[in-house]
PDB file of the backbone (N, CA, C, O) and the ligand in Angstrom, with CONECT records:
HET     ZN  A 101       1
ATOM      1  N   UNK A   1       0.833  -1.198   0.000  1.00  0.00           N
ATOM      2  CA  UNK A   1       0.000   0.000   0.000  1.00  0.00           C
ATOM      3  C   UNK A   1       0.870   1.251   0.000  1.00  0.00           C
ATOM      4  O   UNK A   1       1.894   1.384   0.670  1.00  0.00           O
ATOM      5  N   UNK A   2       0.415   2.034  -0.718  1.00  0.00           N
ATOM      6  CA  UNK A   2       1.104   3.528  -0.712  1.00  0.00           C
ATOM      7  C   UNK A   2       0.536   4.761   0.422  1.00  0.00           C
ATOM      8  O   UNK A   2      -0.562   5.264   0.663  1.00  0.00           O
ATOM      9  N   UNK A   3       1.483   4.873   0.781  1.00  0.00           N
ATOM     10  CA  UNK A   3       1.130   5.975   2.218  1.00  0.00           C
ATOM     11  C   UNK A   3       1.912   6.991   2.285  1.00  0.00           C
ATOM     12  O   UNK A   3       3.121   6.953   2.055  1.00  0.00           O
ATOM     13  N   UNK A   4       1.017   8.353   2.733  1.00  0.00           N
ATOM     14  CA  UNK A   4       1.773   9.752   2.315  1.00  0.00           C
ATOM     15  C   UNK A   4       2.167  10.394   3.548  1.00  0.00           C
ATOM     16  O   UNK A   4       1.333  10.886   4.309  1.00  0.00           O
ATOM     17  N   UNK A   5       3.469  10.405   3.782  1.00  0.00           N
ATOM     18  CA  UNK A   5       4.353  11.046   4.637  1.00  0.00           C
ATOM     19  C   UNK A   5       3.263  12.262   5.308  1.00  0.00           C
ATOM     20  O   UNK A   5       2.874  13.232   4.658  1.00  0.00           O
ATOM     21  N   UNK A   6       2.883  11.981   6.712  1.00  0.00           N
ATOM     22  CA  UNK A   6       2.499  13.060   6.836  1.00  0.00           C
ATOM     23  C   UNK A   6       2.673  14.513   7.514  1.00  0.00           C
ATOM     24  O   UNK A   6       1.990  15.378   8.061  1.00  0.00           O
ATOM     25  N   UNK A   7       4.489  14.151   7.006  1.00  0.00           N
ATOM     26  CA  UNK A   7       5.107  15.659   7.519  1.00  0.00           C
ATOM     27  C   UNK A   7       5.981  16.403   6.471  1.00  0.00           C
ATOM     28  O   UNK A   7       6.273  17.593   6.356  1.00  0.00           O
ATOM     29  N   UNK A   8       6.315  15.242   5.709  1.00  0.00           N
ATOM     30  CA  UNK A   8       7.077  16.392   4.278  1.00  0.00           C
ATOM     31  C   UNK A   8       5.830  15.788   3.313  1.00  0.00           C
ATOM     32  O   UNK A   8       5.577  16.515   2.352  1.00  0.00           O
ATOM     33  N   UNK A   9       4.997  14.539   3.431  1.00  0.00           N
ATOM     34  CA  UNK A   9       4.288  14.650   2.196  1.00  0.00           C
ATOM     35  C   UNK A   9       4.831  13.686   1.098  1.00  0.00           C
ATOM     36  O   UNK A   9       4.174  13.533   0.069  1.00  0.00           O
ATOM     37  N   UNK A  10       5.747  13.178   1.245  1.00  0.00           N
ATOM     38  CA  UNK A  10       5.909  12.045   0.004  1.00  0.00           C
ATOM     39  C   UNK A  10       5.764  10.893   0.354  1.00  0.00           C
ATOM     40  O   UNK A  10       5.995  10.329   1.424  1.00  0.00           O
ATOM     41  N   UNK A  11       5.244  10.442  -0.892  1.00  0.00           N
ATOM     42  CA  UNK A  11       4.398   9.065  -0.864  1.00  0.00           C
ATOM     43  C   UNK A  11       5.527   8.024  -1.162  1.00  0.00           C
ATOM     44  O   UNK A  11       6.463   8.081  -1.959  1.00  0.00           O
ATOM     45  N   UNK A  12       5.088   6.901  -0.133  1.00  0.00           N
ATOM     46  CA  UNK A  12       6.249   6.251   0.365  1.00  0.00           C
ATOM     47  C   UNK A  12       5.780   4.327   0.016  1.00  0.00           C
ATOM     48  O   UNK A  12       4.572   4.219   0.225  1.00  0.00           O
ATOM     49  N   UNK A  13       6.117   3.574  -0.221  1.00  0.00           N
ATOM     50  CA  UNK A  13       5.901   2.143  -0.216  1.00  0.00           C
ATOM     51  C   UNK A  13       5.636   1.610   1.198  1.00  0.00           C
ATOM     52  O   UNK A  13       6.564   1.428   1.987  1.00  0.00           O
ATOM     53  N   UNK A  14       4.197   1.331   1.544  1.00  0.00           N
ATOM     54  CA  UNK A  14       4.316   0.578   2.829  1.00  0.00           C
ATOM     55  C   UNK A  14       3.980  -0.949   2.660  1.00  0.00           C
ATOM     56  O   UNK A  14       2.960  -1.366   2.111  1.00  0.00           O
ATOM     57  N   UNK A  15       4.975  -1.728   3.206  1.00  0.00           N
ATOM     58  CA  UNK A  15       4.240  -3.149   3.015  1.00  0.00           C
ATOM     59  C   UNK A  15       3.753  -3.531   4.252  1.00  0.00           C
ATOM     60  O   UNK A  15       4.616  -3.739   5.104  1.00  0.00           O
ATOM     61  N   UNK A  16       2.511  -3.689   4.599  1.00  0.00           N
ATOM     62  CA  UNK A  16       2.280  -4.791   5.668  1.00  0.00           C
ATOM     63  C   UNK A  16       2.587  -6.056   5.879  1.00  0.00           C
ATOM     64  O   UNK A  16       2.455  -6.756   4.876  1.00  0.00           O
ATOM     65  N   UNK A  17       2.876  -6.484   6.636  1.00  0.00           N
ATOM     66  CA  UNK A  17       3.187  -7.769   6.780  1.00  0.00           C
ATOM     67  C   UNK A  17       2.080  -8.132   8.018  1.00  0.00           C
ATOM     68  O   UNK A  17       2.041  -7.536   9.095  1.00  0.00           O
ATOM     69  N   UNK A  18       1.315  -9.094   7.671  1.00  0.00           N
ATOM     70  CA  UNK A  18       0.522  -9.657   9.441  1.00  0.00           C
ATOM     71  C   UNK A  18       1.745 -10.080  10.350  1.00  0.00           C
ATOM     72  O   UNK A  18       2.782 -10.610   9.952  1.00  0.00           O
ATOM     73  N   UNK A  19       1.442  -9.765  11.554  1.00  0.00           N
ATOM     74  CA  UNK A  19       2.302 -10.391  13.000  1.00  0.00           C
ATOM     75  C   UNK A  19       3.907  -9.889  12.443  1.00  0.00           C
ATOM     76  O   UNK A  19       4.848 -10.423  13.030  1.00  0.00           O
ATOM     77  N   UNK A  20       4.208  -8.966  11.424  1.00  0.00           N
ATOM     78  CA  UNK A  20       4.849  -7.932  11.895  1.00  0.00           C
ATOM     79  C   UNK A  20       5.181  -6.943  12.597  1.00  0.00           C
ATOM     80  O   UNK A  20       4.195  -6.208  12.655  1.00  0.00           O
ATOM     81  N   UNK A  21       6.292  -6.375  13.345  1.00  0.00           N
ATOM     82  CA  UNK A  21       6.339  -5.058  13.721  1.00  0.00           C
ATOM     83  C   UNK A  21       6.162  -4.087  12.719  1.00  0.00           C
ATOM     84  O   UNK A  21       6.674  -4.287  11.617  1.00  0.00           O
ATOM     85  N   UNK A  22       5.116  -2.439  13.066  1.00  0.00           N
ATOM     86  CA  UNK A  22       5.588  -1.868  12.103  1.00  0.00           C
ATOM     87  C   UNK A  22       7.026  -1.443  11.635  1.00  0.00           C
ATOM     88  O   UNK A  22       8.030  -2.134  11.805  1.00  0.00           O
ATOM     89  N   UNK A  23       6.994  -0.323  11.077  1.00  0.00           N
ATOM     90  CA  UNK A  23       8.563  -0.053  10.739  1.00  0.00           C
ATOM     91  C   UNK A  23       8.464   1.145  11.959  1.00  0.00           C
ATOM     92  O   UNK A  23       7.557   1.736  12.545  1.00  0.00           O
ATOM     93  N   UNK A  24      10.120   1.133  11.977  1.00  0.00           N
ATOM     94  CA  UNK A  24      10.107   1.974  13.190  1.00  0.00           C
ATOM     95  C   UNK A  24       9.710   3.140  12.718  1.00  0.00           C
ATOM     96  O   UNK A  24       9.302   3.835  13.648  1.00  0.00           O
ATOM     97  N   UNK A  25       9.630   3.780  11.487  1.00  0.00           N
ATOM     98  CA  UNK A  25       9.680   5.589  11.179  1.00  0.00           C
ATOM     99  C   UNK A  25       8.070   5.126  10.973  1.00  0.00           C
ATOM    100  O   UNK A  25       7.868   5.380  12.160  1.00  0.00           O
ATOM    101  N   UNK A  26       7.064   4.777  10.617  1.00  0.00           N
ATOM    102  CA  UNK A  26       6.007   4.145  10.767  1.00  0.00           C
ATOM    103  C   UNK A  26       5.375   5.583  11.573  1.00  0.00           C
ATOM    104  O   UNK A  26       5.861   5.900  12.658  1.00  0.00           O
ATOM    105  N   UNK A  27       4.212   6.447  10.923  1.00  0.00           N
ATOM    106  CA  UNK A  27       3.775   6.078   9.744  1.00  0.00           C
ATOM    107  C   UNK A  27       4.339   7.405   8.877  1.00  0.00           C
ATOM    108  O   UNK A  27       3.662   8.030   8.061  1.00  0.00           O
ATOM    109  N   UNK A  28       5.515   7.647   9.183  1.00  0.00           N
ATOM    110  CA  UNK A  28       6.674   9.131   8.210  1.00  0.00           C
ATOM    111  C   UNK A  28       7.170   7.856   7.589  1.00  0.00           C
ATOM    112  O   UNK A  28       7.275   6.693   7.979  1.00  0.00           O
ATOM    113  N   UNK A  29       7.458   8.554   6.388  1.00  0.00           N
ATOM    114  CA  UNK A  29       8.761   7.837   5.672  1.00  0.00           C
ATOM    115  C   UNK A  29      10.307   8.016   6.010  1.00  0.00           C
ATOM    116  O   UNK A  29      11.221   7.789   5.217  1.00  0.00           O
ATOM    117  N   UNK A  30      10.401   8.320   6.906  1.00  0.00           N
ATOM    118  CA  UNK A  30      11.959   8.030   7.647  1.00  0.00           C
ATOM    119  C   UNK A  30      12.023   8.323   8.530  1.00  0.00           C
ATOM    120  O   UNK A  30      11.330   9.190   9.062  1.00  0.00           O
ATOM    121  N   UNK A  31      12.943   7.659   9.033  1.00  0.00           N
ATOM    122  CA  UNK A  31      13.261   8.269  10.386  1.00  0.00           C
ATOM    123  C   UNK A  31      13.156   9.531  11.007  1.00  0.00           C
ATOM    124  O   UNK A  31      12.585   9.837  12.053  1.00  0.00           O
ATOM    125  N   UNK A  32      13.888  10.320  10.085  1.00  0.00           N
ATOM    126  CA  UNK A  32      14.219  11.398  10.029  1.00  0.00           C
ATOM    127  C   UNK A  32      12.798  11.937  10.044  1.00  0.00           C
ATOM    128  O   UNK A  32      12.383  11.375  11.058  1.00  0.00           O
ATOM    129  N   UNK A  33      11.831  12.622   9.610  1.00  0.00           N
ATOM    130  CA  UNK A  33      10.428  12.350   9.633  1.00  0.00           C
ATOM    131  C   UNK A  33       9.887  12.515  11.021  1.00  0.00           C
ATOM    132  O   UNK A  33       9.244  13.361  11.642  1.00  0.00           O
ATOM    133  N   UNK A  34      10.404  11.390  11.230  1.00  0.00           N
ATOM    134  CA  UNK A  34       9.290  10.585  12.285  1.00  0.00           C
ATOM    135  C   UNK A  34      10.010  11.748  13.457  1.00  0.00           C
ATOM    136  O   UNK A  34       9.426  12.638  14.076  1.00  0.00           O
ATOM    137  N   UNK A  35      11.447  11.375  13.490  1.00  0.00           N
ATOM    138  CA  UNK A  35      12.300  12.308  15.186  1.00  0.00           C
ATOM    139  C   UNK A  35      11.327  13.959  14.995  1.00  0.00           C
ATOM    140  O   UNK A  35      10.815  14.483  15.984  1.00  0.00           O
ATOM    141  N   UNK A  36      11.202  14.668  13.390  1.00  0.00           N
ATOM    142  CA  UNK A  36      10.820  15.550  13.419  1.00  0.00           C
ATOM    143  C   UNK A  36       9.651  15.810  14.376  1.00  0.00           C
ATOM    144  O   UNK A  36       9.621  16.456  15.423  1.00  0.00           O
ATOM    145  N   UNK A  37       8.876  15.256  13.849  1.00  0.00           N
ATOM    146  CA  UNK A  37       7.352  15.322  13.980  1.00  0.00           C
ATOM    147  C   UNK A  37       7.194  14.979  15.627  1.00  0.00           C
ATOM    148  O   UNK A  37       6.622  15.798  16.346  1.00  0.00           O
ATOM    149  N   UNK A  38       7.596  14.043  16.042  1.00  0.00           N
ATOM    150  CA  UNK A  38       8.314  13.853  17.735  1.00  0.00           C
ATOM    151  C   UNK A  38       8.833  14.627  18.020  1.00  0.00           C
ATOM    152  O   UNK A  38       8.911  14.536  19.245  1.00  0.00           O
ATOM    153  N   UNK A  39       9.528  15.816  17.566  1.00  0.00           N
ATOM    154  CA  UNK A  39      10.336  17.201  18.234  1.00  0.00           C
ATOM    155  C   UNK A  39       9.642  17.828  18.762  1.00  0.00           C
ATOM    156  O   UNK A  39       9.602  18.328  19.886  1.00  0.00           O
ATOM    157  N   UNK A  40       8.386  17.818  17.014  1.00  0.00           N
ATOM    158  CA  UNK A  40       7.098  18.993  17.318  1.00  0.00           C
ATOM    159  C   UNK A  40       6.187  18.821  18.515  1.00  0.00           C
ATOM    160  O   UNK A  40       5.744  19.678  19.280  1.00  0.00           O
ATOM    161  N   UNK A  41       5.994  17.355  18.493  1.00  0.00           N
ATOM    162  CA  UNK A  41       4.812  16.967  19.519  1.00  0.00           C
ATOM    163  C   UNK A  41       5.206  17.859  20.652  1.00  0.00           C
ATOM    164  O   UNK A  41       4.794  18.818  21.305  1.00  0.00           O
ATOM    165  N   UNK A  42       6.611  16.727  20.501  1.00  0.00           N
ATOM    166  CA  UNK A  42       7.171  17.441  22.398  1.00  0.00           C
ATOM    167  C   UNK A  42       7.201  18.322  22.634  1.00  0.00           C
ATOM    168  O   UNK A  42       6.805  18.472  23.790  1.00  0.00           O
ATOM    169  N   UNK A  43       7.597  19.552  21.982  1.00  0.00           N
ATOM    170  CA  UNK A  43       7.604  21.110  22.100  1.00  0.00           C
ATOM    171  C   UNK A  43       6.302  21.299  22.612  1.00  0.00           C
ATOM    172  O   UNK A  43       5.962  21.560  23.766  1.00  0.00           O
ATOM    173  N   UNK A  44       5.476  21.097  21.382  1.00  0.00           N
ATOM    174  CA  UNK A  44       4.236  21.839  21.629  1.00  0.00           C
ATOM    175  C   UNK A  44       3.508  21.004  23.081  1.00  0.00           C
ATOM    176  O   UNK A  44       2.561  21.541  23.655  1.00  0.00           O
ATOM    177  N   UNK A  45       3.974  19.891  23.483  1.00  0.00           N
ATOM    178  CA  UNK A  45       3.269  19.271  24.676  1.00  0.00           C
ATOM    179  C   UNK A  45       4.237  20.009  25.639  1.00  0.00           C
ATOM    180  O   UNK A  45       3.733  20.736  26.495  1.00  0.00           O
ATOM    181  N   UNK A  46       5.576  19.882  25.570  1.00  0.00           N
ATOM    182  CA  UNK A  46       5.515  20.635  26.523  1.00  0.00           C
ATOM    183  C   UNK A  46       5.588  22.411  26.808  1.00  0.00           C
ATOM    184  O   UNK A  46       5.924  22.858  27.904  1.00  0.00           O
ATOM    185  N   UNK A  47       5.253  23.208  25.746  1.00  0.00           N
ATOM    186  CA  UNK A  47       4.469  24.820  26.209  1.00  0.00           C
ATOM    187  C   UNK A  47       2.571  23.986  26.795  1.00  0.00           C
ATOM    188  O   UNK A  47       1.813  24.692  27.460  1.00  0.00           O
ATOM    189  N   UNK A  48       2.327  23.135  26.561  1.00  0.00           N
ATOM    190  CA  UNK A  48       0.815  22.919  27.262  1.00  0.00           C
ATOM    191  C   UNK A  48       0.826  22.340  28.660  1.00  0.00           C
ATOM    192  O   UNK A  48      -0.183  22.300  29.365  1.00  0.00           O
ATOM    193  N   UNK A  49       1.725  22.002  28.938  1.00  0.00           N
ATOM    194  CA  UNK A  49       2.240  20.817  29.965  1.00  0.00           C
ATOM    195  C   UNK A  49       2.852  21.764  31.165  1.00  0.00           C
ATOM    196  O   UNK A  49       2.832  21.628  32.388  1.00  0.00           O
ATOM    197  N   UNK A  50       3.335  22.650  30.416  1.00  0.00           N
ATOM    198  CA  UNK A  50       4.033  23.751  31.301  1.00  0.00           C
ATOM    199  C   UNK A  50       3.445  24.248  31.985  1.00  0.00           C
ATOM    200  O   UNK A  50       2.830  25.074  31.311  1.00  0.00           O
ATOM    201  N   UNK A  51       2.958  24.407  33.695  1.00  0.00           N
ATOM    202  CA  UNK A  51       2.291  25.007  34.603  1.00  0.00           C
ATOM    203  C   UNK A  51       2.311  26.191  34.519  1.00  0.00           C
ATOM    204  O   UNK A  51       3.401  26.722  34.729  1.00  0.00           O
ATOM    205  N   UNK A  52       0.919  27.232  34.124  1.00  0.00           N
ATOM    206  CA  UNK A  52       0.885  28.404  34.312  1.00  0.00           C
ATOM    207  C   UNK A  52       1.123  28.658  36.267  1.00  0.00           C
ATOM    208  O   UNK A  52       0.691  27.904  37.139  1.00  0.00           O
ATOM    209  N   UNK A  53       1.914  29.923  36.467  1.00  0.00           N
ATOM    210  CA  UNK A  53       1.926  29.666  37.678  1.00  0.00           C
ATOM    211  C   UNK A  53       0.399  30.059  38.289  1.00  0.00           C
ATOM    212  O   UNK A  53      -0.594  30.692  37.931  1.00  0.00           O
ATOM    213  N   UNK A  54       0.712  29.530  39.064  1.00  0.00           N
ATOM    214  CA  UNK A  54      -0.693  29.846  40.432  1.00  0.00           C
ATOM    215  C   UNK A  54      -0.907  31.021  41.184  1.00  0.00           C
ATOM    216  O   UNK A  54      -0.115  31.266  42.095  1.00  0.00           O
ATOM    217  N   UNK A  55      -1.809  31.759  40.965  1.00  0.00           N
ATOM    218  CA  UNK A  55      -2.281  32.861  41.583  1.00  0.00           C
ATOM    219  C   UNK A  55      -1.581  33.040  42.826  1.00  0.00           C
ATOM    220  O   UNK A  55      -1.088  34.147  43.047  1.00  0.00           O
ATOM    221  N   UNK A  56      -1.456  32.063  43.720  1.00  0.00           N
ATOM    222  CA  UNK A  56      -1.298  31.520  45.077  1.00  0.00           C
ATOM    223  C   UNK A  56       0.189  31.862  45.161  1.00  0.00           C
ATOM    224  O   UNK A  56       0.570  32.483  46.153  1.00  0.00           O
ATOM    225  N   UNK A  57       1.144  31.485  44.130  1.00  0.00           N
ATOM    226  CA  UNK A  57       2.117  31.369  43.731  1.00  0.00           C
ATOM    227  C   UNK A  57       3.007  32.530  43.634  1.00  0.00           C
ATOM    228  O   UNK A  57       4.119  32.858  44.047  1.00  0.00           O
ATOM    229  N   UNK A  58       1.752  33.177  42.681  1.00  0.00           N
ATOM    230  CA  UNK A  58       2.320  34.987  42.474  1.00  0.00           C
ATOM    231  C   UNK A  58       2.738  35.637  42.995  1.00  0.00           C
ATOM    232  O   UNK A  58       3.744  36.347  42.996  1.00  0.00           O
ATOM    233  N   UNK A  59       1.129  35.232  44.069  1.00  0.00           N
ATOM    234  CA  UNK A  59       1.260  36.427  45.355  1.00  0.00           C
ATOM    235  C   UNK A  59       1.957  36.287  46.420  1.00  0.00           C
ATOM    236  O   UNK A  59       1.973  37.078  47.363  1.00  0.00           O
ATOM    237  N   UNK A  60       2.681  35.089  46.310  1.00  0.00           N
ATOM    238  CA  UNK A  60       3.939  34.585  47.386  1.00  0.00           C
ATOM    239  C   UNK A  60       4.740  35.235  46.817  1.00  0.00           C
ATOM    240  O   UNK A  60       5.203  36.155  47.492  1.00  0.00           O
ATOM    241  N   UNK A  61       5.227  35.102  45.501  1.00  0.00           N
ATOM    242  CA  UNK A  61       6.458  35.753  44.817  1.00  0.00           C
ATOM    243  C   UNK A  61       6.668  37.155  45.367  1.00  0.00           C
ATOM    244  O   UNK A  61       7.534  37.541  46.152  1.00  0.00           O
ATOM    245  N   UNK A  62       5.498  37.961  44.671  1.00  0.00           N
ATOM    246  CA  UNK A  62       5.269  38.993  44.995  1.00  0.00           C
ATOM    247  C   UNK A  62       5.257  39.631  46.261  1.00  0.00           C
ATOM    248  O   UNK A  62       5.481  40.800  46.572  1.00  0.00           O
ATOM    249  N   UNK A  63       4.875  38.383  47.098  1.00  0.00           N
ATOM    250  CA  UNK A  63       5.135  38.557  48.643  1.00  0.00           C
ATOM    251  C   UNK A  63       6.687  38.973  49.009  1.00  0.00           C
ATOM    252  O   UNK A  63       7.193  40.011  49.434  1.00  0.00           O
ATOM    253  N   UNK A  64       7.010  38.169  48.783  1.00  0.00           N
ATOM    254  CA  UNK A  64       8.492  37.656  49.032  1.00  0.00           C
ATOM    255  C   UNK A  64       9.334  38.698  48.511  1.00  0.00           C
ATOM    256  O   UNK A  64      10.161  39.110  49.325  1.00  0.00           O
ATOM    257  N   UNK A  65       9.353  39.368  47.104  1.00  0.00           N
ATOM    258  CA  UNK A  65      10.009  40.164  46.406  1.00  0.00           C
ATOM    259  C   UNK A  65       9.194  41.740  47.150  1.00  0.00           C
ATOM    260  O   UNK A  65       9.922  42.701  46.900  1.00  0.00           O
ATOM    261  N   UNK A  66       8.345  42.022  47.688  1.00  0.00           N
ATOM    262  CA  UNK A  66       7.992  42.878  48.477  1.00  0.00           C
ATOM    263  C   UNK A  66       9.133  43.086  49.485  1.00  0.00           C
ATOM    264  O   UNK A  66      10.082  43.815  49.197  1.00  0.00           O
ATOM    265  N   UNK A  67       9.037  42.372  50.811  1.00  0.00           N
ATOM    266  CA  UNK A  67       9.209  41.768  51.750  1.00  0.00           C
ATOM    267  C   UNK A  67      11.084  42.151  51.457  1.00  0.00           C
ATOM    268  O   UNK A  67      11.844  42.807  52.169  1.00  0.00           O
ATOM    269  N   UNK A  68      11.304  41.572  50.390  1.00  0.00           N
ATOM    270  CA  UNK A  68      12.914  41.567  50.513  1.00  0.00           C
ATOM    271  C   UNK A  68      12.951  43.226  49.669  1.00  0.00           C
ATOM    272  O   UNK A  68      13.862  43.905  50.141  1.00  0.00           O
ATOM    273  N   UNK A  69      12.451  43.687  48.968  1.00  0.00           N
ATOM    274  CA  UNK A  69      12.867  45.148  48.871  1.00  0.00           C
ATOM    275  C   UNK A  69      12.598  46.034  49.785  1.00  0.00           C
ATOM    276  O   UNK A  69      13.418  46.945  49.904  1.00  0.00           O
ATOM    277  N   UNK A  70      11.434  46.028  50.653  1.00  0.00           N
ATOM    278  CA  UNK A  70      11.346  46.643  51.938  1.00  0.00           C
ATOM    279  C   UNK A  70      12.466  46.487  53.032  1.00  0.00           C
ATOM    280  O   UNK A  70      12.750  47.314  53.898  1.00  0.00           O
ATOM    281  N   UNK A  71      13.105  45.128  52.792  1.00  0.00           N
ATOM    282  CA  UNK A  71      13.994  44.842  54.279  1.00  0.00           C
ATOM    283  C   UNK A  71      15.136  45.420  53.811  1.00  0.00           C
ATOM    284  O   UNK A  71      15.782  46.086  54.620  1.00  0.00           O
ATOM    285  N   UNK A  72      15.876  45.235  51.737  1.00  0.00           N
ATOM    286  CA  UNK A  72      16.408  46.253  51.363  1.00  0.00           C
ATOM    287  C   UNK A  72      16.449  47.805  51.424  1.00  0.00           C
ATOM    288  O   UNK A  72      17.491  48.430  51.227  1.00  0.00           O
ATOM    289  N   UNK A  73      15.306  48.369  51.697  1.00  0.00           N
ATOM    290  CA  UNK A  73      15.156  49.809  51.327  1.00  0.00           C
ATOM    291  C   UNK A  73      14.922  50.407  53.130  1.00  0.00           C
ATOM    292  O   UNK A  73      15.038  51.528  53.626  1.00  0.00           O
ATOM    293  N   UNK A  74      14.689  49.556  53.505  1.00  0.00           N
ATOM    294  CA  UNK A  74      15.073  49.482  55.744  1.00  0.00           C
ATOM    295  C   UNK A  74      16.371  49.542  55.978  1.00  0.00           C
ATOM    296  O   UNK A  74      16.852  50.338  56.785  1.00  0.00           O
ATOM    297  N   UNK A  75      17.075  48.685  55.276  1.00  0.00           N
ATOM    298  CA  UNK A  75      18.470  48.836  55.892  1.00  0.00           C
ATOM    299  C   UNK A  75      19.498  49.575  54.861  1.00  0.00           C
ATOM    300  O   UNK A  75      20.659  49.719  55.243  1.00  0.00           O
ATOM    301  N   UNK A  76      19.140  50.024  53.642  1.00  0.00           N
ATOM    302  CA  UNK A  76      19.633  51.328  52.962  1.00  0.00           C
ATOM    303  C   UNK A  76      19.242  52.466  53.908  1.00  0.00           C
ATOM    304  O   UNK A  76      20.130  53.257  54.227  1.00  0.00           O
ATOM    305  N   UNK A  77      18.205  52.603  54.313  1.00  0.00           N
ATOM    306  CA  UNK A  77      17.637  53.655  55.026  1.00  0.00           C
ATOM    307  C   UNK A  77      18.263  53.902  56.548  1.00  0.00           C
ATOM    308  O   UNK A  77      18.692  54.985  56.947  1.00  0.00           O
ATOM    309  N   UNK A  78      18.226  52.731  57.271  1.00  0.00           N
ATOM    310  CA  UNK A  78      19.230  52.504  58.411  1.00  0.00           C
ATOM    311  C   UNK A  78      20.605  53.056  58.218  1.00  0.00           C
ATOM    312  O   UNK A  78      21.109  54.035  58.769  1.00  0.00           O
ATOM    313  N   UNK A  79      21.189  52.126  57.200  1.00  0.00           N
ATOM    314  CA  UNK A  79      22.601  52.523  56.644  1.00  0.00           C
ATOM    315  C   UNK A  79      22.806  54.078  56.546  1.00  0.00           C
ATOM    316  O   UNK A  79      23.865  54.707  56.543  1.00  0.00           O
ATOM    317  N   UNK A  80      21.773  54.438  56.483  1.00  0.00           N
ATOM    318  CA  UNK A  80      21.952  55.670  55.531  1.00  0.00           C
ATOM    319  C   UNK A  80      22.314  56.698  57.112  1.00  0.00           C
ATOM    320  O   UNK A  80      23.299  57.402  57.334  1.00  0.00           O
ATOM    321  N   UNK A  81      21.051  56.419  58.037  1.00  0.00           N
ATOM    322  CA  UNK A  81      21.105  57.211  59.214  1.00  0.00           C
ATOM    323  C   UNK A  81      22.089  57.189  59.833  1.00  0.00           C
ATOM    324  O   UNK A  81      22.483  58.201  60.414  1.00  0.00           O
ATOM    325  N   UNK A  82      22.924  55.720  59.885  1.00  0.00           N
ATOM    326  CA  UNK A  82      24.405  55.054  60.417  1.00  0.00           C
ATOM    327  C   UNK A  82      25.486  56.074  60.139  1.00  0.00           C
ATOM    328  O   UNK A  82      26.305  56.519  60.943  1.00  0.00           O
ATOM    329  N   UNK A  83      25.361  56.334  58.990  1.00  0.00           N
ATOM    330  CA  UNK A  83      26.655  56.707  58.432  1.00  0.00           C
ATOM    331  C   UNK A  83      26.797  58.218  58.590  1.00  0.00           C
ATOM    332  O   UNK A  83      27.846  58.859  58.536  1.00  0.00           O
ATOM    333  N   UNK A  84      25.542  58.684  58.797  1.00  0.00           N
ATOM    334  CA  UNK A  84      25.577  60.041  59.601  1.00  0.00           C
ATOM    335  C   UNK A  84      26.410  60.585  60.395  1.00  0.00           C
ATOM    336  O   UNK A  84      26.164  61.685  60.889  1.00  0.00           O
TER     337      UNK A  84
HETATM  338 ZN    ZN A 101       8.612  12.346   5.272  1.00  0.00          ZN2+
END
């Protein structure tokens, strides 16, 4: 049976065989093909896969990056009276 690459598109010779394995590049016509198209998946699975952060998350960050520029801008400010 003839089967069309379905990442560059060329039509390729497939033989079935019963109680065969397929072929490994199966169903690209090469290998090469096939790793592509597996690059793409993975990419694109993982930007979907990738945890947007958590609200919860943010506002810890945000906590935290507060918190440490205040204790920065306290002891610039301290410093500052120190050195007086
Ligand atoms: Zn191909």
């Amino acid at each position: 049976m003839k089967l069309k690459c379905s990442l560059c598109g060329t039509i390729y010779e497939f033989i079935y065989m019963k109680d065969e394995p397929l072929p490994s590049n199966f169903p690209f016509c090469s290998d090469r093909c096939k790793s592509i198209d597996l690059g793409k998946w993975l990419n694109e699975e993982y930007c979907i896969s990738t945890p947007l952060p958590e609200t919860e998350k943010i506002t810890e960050m945000e906590q935290i990056f507060t918190e440490f520029h205040e204790e920065a801008f306290a002891r610039l400010l301290r410093d500052d009276t120190e050195s007086e």
